[in-house]
C-alpha positions in Angstrom: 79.9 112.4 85.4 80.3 111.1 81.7 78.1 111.7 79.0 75.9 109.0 77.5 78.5 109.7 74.5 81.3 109.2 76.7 79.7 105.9 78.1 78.7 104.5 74.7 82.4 105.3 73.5 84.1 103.4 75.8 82.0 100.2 75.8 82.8 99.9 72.4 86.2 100.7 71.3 89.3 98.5 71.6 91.9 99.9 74.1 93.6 102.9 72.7 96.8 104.3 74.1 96.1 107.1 76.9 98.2 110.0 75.1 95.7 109.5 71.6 92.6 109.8 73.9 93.5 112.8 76.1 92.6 110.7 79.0 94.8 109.1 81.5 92.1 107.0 82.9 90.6 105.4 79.5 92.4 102.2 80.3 91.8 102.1 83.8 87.8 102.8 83.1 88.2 99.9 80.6 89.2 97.5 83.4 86.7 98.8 86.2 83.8 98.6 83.7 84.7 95.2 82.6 85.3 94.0 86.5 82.0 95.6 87.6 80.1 93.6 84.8 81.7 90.8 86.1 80.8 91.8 90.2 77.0 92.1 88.8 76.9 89.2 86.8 77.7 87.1 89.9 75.5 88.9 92.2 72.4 88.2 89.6 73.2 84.4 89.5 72.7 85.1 94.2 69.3 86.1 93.8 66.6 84.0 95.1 63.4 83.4 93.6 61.5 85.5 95.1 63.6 88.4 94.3 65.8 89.3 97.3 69.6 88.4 98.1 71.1 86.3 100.8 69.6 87.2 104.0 65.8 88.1 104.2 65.9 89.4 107.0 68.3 91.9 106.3 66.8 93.8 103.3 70.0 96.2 103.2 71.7 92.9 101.2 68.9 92.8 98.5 69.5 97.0 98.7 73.2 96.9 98.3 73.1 94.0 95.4 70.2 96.7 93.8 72.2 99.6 94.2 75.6 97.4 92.2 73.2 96.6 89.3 71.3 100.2 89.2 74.4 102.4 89.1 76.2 99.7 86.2 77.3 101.9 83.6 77.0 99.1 81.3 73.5 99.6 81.7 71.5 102.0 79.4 70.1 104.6 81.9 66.8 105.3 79.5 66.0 101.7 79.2 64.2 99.6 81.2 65.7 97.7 84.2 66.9 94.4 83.8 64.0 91.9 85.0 66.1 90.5 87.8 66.8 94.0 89.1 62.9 95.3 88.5 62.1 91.9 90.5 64.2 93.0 93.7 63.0 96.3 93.8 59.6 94.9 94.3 60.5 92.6 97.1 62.6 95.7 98.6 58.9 97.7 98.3 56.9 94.4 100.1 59.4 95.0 103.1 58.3 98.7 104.2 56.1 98.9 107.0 53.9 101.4 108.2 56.5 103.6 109.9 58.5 104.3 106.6 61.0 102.3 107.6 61.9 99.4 105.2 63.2 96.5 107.6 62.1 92.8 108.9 63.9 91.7 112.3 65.3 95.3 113.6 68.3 97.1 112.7 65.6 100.0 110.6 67.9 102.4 110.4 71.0 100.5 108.2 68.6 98.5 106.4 66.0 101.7 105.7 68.9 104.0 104.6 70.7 101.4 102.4 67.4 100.7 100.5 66.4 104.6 100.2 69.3 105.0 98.4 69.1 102.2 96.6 65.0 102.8 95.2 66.5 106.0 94.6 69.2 104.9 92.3 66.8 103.1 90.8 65.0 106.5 89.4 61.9 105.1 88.3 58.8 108.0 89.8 56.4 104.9 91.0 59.1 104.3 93.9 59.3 107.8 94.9 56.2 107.7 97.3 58.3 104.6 99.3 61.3 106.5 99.4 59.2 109.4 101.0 58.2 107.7 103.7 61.7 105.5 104.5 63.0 109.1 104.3 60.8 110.2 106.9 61.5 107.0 109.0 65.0 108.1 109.2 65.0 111.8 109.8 62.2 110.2 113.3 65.3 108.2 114.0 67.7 111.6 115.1 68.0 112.0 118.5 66.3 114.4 120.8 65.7 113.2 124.1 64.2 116.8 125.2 66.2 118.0 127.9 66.7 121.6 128.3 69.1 122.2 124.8 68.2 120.0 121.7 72.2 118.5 122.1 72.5 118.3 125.7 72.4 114.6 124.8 75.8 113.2 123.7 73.3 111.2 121.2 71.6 113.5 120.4 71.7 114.8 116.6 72.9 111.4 115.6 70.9 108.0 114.5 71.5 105.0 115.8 70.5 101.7 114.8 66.7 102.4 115.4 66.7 102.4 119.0 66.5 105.6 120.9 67.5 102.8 124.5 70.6 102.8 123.0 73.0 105.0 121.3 73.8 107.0 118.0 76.8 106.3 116.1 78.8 106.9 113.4 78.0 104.4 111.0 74.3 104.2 111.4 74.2 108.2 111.0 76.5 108.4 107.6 74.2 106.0 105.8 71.4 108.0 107.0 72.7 111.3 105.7 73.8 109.7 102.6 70.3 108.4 101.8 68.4 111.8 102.9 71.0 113.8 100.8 70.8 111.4 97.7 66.9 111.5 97.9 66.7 115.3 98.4 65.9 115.5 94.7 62.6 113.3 95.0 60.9 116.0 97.3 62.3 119.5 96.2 59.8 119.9 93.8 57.1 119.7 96.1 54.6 117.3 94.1 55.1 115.5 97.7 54.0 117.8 99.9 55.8 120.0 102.4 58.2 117.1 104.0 60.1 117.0 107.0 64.0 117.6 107.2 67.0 116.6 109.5 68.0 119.0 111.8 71.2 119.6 110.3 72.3 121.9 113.0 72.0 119.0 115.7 73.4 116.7 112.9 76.7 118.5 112.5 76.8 118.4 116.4 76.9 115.3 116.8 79.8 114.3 114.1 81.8 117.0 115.5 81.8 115.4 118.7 82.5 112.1 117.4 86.1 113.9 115.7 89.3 114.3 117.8 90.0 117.5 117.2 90.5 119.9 121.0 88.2 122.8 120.9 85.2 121.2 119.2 82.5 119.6 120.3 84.2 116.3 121.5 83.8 115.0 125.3 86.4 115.5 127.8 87.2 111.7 127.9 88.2 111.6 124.3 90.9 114.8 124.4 92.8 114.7 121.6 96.5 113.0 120.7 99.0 114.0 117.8 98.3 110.2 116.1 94.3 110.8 116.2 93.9 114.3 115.7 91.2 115.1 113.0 90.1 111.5 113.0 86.6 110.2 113.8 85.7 107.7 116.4 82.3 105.3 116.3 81.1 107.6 118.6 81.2 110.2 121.3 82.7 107.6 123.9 83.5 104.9 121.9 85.7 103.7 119.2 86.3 100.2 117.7 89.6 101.2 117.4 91.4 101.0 121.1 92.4 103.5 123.2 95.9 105.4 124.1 97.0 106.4 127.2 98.2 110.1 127.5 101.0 111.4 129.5 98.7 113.4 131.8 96.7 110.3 132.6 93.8 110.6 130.2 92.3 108.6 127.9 92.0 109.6 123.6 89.9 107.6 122.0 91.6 106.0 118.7 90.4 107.5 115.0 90.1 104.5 112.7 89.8 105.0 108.7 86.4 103.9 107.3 84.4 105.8 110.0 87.0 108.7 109.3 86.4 108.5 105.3 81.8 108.4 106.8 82.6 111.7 108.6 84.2 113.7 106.0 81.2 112.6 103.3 78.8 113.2 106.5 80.3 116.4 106.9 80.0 117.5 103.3 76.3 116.3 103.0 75.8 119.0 105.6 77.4 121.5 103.8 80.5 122.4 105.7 82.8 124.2 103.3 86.5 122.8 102.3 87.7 125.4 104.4 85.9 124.4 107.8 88.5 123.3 110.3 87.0 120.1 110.8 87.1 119.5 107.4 90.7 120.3 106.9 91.3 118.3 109.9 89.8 115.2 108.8 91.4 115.5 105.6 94.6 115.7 107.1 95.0 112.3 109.3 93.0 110.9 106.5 96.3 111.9 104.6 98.8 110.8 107.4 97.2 107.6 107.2 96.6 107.1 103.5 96.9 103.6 102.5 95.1 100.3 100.6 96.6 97.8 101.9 94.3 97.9 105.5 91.7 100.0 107.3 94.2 102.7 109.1 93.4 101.6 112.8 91.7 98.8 112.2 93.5 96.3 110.1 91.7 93.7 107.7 88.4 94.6 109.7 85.9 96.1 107.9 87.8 96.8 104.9 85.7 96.3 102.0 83.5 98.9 104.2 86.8 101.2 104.1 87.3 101.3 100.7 83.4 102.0 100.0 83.5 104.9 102.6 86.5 106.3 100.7 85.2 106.2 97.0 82.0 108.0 98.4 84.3 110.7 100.6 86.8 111.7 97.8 84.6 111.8 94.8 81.9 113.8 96.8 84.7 116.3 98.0 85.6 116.4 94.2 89.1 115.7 95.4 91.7 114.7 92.3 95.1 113.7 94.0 94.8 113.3 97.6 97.4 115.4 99.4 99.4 113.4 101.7 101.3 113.8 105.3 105.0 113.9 103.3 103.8 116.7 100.7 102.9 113.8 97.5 99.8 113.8 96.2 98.1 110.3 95.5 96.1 109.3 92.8 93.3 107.9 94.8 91.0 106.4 91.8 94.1 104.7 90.6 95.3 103.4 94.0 91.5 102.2 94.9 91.1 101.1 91.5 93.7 98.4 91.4 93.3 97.4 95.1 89.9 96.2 94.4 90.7 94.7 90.6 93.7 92.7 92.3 91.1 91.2 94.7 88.0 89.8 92.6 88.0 86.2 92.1 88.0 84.5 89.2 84.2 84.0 89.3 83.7 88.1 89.3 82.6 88.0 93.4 85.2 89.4 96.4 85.1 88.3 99.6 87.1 89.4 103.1 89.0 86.4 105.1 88.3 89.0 108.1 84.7 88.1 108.7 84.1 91.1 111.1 80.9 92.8 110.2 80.1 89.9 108.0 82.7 90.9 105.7 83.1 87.1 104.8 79.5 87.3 103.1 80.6 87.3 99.2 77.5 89.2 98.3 78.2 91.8 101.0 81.4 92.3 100.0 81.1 92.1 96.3 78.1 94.7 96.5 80.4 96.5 98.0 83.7 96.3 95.7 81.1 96.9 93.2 79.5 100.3 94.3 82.8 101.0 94.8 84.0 100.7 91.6 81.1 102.8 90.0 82.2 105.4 92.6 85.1 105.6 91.2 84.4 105.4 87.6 81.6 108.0 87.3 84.1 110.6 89.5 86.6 110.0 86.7 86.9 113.5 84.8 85.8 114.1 81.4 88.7 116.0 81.2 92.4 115.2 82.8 
């Protein structure tokens, strides 16, 4: 993370050359603070009048378009918010209901987590009591359906969507975790109270059985193949990646790379060392399968979710050069970086041609590239 200093500097000199500056990344920070301005400026002219973005019944698009403009490192952190961004936060707050959870038609779990962690990126202390309760709302949402052991469940440990009828998964669980790990700060003071926490334990579980890796906790019907090892599926028993047929007649269960990129950042926010096997294992077909040019398993599906996945994942492993299958190590920022530059349109937005998981929503997709971006930039060293 940059000093103010640092942040002041570079929004106000002209483009020096890299060796002068000590930093190999002045020029690239140059371009992504520029292009995020850009991102923001086009998701402020998307707001409606009444404060929220897009969809109303969806709050996680007013969340993700509040989270863009919050985390803008063109934006004085000891100043007031901008009005626009002030006046979404308090349509965000006239959406929670008396469960904690911060929602309209369903779905409390994606839209709850994606606005806890956007109220608390906005850091101002009158929205801590909200993101309190939404907190709360997830951490009800783990599974536990109370058979003899707390995971005999293959749910169980995991969130789901907000339905305990249904399933757990992947994605629903990593933005979960995210939000209760980013919001940790609000409550460890204890001017809240004694609060409730996830049971990590049960947590941990339950990703571990969503990873092909032999010898953990993953179910019989998703054994493990060479190609998959170490990758994550959408969940226990199911993937949205396909399935290969092994030589003995059973079934693995394809890894895919955005929900593979959610378990390693899952797996850190639940404190599994660097050194954990199923860390070094996702890390490894993560490597194998390195690219920018798709989702690894998935194609153009879902890839603006991909490359946000993997700007959390690598910065929060504090990982520098990504070691790849062959030995290289890639500069991930760089790599990410310019993959997302070379894709905003001229009027600042981005937008998928793919429209799975309404990647074809420009103010989805250019929250997305956007959070991205700041991902990236505030991971940048001070120091090559």
């Amino acid at each position: 993370m940059k000093t103010a200093l640092c942040l002041a500097f570079a929004s106000t000199i002209a483009l020096a050359p890299a060796q002068e500056t000590n930093n190999p990344y002045l020029s690239l920070q140059v371009e992504i603070k520029q292009a995020i301005a850009r991102g923001n400026a086009w998701l402020a002219k998307q707001q409606k009048e009444d404060g929220h973005w897009d969809d109303a019944e969806l709050p996680a698009f007013t969340a993700l378009a509040l989270t863009a403009g919050a985390r803008d490192p063109g934006r004085d952190p000891k100043a007031d918010l901008p009005p626009h961004i002030a006046k979404g936060f308090q349509w965000l707050l006239k959406q929670q209901k008396e469960d904690g959870g911060i929602y309209n038609k369903g779905l409390s779990v994606y839209n709850t987590a994606t606005a806890v962690t956007a109220l608390t990126a906005g850091g101002l202390p009158e929205y801590e009591p909200a993101i309190v309760k939404g907190r709360n709302h997830l951490i009800d949402q783990q599974w536990d359906i109370g058979q003899k052991k707390e995971t005999d469940n293959p749910n169980d440990g995991g969130i789901g969507y907000g339905s305990k009828n249904d399933r757990s998964d992947m994605s629903n669980t990593y933005l979960a975790i995210e939000a209760i790990a980013l919001s940790q700060k609000v409550i460890e003071d204890g001017k809240h109270g004694d609060q409730p926490d996830l049971d990590w334990d049960a947590a941990i579980t339950f990703l571990s059985r969503c990873q092909n890796l032999e010898g953990g906790k993953a179910l019989p019907e998703t054994a493990e193949s060479p190609q998959n090892k170490g990758g994550f599926r959408y969940g226990p028993a199911e993937t949205k990646a396909g399935e290969d047929k092994l030589p003995d007649g059973r079934t693995a269960l394809r890894s895919y790379g955005s929900i593979s990129y959610a378990g390693l950042l899952s797996m850190i926010y639940a404190k599994l060392g660097p050194d954990d096997p199923r860390i070094v294992a996702v890390k490894e077909w993560l490597g194998k399968n390195y690219t920018l040019s798709e989702n690894p398993g998935m194609g153009a599906q879902g890839l603006f979710y991909y490359y946000q996945t993997m700007s959390k994942a690598l910065s929060v492993a504090n990982i520098n050069k990504f070691k790849l299958a062959d030995g290289k190590e890639a500069d991930w920022r760089n790599d990410l970086a310019n993959a997302l530059l070379s894709k905003q349109r001229e009027d600042g937005s981005w937008t998928n041609e793919n429209a799975r998981w309404m990647e074809s929503n420009p103010v989805l997709v250019t929250a997305y590239c956007v959070m991205s971006l700041e991902q990236i930039y505030y991971s940048i060293p001070s120091e090559p």
